[in-house]
N, C-alpha and C positions, 0 to 999 in steps of 0.2 A: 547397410541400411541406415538413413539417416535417424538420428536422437529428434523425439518430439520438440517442438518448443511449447515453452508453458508460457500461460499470461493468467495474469491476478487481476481481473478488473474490479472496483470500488464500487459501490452503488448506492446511491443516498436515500436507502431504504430500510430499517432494519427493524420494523414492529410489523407488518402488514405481512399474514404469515400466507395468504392469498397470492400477494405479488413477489414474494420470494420464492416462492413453488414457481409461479410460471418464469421467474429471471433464470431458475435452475432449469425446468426443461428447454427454456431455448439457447440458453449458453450448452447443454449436455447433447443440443441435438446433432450436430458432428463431431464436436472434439468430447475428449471424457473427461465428466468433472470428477473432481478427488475431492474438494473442498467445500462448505460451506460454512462461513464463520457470521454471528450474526450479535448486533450488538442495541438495545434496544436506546440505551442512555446515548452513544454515536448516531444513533437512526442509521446507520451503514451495513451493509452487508461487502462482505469480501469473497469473492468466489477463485478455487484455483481448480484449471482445464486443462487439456494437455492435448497436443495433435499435430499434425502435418501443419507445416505453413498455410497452404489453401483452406484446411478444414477449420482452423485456428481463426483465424480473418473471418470467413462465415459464419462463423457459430457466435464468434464477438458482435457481429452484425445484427444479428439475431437478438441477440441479449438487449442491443443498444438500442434494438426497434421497441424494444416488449419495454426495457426503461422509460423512453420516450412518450409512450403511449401510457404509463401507466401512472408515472410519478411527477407531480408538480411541485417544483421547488419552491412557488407563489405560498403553500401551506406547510412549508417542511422546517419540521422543531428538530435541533439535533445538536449534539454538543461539539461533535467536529465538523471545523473549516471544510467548505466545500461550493463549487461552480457548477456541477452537473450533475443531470437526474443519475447517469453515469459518467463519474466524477474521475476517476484515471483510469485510464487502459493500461499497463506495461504489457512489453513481451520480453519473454527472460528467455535468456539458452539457457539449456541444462551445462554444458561444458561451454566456457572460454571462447572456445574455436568457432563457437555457431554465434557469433554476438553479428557478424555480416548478415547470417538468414536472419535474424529478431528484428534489426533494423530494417530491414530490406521487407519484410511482412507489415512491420510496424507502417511505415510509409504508405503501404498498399491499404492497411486499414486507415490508415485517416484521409488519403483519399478519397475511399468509399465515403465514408461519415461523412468528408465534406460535400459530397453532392447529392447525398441527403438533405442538407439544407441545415447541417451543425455544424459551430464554429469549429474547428479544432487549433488546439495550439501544442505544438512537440517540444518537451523534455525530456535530461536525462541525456543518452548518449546521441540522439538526434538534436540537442539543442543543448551543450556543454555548457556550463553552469548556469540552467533553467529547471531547477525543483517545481513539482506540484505550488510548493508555499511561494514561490513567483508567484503567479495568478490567482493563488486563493487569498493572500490578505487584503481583508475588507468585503469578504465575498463577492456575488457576482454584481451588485452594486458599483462597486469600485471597480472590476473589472470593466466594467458596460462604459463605466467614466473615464480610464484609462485610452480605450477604443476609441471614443470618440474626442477625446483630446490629441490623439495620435501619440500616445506615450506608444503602443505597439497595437501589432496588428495580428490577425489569425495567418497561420501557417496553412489551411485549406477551407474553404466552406465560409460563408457569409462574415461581413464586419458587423452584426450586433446577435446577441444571445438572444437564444430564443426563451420566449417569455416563460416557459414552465421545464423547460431541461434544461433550460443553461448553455455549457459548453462538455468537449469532450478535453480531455487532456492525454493524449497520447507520449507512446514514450516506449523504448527499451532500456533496460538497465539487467545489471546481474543478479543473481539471485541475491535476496538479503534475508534480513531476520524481522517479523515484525511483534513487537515484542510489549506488551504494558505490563505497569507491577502498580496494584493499587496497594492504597494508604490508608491506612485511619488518621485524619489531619486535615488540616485546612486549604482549601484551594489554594492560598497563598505560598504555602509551603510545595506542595506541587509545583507552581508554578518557578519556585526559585529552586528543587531541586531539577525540574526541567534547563533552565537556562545553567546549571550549571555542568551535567553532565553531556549536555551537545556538542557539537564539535562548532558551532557559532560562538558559543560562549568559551570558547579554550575549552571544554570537553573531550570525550572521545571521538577519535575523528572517526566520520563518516554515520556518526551517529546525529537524528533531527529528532527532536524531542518536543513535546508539547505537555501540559500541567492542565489536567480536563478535570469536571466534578463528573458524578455517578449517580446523580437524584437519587434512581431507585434503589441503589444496594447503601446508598448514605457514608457512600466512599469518597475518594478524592483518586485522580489515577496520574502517574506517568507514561503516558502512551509514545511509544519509540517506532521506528526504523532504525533498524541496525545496518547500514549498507556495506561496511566492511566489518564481518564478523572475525576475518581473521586480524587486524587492525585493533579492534576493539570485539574482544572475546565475550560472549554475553555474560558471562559470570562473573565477570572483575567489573562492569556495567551495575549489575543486579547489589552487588558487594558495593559498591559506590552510593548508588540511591541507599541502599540500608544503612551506610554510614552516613547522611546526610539526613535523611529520614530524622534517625534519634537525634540529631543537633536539633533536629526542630518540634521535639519532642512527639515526631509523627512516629507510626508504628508499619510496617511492611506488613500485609495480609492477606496476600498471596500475589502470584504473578500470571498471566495469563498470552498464550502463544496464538499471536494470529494468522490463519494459513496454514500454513510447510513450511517446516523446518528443513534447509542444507544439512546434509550428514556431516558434513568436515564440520558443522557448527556444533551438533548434538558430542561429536566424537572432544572437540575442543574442551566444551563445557564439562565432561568425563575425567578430563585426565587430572583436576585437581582432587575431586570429588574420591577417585580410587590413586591419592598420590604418587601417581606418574607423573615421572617428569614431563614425560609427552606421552601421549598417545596417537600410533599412525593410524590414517583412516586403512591402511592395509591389514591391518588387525582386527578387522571387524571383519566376519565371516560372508554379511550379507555385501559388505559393498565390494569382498572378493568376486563375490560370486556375477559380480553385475558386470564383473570386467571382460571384455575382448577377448 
């Protein structure tokens, strides 16, 4: 019997506790959600769902109608970059082997979307070095202007954004980490220990980094994707921002995980922690038990 696939879709919505209840039941009504992460200083919510390829795509559809309808980006305050009322879709395999079904779902959903009458554009493993931060810098502004200059075009669904959802950003990728660790300190210092630990700035590879404020908690944050955890380990990550952190005399105060966490991640970040040399994820009782 085939392994679910998950998908984490974004949604640039994260105070309105209204429309976060109805994005959860209609993203839960075929696939099953495990996740809701909700961030009011981002305005975003992050949802993870899990199901059959067919159930996966409808229940995303679903979500992307109830976004649609509910959230207009014309009035949307939010600290993180963003083009759509529901801003990325991914679809992740749980193992390696399923990354043909993710894309191959992936495709079937942004067709749909597109003849809904939304632009989509595909990144990620459908569109090799095209990131989310492609199409979001300058927001959809800039995007709209890109469009009509012919700098690039939509991969399905109409050539201008629609005036209160924006676009969809479609995409498969492998599982990652998404990870922020806030600060007591200055936006500024954020922002330069963001560019320093990314893999753009000679950082960790496969790590994307951004340097956000926190209005309400009076913080500063480094907000990450970790996309190779095993590449870039989160703890030697976290151990890097703390040592950059005190050069700029910011203070680390606490870290915060968004989504699901990969077990090979949690078992990695373990083994300095209980000084092992390594630790195999075959030592872990639960992810014996999960096997074949």
């Amino acid at each position: 019997m085939p392994l679910p696939l998950e998908s984490v879709p974004n949604v640039s919505e994260g105070r309105d506790r209204e429309t976060i209840a109805a994005l959860a039941a209609a993203f839960g009504g075929r696939a099953r959600l495990l996740d809701v992460h909700t961030d009011p200083d981002h305005n975003r919510s992050v949802f993870t769902l899990v199901g059959s390829d067919e159930d996966l795509v409808e229940s995303l559809l679903s979500g992307i109608a109830c976004a649609r309808e509910r959230i207009d980006l014309r009035g949307h305050a939010g600290v993180h970059p963003r083009v759509g009322a529901l801003d990325i879709c991914p679809l992740v395999p749980v193992v390696p082997e399923d990354m043909d079904r993710a894309k191959a779902a992936a495709l079937a959903l942004a067709a749909r979307i597109g003849e809904l009458g939304l632009p989509v554009f595909l990144y990620g493993e459908l569109a090799p070095g095209r990131g989310p931060a492609f199409f979001r810098r300058g927001g959809p502004d800039e995007l709209q202007r890109r469009l009509d200059a012919g700098e690039l075009g939509p991969d399905f669904g109409p050539g201008r954004l629609d005036p209160a959802a924006g676009c969809v950003l479609v995409g498969a990728r492998r599982p990652l980490v998404a990870f922020n660790v806030n600060l007591r300190g200055t936006l500024e210092a954020a922002r330069e220990i963001a560019a320093v630990v990314r893999e753009r700035g000679g950082g960790f590879p496969g790590v994307r980094a951004l340097g956000l404020e926190l209005p309400s908690a009076g913080l500063v944050q480094v907000s990450m994707n970790i996309e190779d955890w095993q590449a870039a380990p989160v703890h030697d990550v976290v151990a890097r921002i703390a040592a950059e952190a005190e050069a700029r005399g910011a203070d680390v105060v606490g870290s915060e995980l968004v989504g699901l966490v990969p077990a090979g991640a949690v078992v990695a970040a373990a083994s300095p922690a209980l000084r092992l040399p390594e630790l195999d994820p075959a030592s872990v009782l639960e992810l014996r038990l999960l096997e074949p």
